[in-house]
Backbone bond lengths (Angstrom), bond angles and torsions (degrees), N, CA, C in turn:
res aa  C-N    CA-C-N  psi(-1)  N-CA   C-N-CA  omega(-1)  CA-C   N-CA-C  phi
1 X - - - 1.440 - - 1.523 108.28 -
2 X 1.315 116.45 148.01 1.280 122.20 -167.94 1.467 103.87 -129.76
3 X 1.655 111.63 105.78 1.325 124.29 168.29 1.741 134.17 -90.18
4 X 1.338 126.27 120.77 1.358 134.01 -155.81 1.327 89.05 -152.07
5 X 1.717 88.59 131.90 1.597 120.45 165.26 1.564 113.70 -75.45
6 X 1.470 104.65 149.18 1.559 122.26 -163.14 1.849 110.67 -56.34
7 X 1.340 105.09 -5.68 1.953 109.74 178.92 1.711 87.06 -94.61
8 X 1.267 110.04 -52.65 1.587 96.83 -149.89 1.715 100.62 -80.68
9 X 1.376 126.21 -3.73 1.346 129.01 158.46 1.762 110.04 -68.53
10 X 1.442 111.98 -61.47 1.038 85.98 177.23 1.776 139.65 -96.79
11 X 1.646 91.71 22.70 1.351 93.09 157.97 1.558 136.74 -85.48
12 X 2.069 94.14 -5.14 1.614 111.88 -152.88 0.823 100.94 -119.05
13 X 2.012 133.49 -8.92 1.089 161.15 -152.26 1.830 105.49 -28.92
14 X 1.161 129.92 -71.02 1.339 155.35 133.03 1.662 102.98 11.25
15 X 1.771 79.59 -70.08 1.853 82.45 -169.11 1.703 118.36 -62.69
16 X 1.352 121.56 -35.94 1.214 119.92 -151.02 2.098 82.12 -110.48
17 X 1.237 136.00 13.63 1.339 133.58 170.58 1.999 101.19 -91.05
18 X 1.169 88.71 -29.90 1.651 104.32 -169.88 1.666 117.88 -72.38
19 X 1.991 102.70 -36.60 1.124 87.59 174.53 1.492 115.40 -84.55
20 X 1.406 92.25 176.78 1.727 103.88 -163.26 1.676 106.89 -120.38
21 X 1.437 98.67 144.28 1.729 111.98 -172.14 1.133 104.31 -98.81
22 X 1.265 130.59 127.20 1.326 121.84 160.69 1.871 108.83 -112.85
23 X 1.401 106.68 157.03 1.476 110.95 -169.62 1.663 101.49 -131.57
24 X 1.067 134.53 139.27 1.429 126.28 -146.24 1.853 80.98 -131.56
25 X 1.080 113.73 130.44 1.659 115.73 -173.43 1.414 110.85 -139.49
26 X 1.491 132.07 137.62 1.252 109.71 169.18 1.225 113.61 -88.84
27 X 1.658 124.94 144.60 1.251 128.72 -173.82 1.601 121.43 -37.49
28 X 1.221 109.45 -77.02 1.740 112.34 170.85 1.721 96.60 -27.58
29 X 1.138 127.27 -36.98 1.888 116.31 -161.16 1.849 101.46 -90.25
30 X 1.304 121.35 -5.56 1.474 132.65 -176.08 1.529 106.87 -75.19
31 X 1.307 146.79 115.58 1.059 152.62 124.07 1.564 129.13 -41.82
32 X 0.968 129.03 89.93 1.362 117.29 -154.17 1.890 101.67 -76.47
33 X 1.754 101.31 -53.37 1.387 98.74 178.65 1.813 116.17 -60.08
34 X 1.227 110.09 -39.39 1.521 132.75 177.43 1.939 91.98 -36.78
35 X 1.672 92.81 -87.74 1.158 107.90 -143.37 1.514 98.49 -73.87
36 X 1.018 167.65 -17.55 1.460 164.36 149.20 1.577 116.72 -59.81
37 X 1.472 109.16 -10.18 1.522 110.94 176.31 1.742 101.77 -87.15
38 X 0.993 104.33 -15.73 1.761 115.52 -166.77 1.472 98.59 -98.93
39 X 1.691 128.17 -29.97 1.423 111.53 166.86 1.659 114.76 -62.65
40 X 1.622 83.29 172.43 1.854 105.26 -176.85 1.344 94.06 -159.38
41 X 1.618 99.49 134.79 1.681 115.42 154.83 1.188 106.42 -43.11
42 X 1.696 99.79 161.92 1.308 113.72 164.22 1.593 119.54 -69.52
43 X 1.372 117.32 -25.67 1.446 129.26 168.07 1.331 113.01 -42.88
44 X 1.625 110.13 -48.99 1.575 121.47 -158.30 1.422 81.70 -86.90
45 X 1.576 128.40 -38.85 2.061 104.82 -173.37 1.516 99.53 -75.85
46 X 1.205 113.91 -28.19 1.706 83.99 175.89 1.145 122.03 -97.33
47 X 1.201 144.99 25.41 1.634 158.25 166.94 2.077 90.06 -90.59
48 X 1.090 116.01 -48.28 1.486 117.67 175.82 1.130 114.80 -52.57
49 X 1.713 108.07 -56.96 1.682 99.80 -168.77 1.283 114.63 -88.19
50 X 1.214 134.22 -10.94 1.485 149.88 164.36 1.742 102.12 -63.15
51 X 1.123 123.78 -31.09 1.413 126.60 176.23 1.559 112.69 -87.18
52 X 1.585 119.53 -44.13 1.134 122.14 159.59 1.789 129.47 -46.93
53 X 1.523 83.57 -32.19 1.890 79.37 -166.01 2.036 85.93 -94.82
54 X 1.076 127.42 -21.87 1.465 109.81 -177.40 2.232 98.71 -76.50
55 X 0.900 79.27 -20.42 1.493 81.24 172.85 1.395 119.63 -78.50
56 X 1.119 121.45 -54.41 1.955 148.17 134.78 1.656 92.63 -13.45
57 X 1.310 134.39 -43.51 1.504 112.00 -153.22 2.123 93.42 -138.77
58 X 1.074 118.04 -23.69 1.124 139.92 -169.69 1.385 134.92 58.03
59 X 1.769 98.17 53.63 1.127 131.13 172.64 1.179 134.39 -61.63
60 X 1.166 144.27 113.74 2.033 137.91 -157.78 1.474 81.91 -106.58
């Protein structure tokens, strides 16, 4: 796991949107309707954390 403070996130923003998570599951444990209703683009995580950190700093 890779931990970064709220400057060097959004100075690196790019960098740490880019890397990629992988989650290793055994099939029988996969929800297909479950677990794909709970994903989000990367669009929708960075519309979040871009809202978080203007909120974080109280940026319009």
């Amino acid at each position: 796991m890779i931990e970064v403070n709220s400057v060097e996130l959004k100075n690196n923003m790019k960098k740490y949107l880019d890397i990629e998570t992988y989650i290793l599951l055994r099939q029988d444990k996969f929800d297909t309707n479950i677990d794909l209703a709970r994903a989000v683009t990367s669009e929708k995580l960075l519309e979040g954390i871009k809202a978080d950190i203007r909120e974080m700093y109280k940026v319009k």
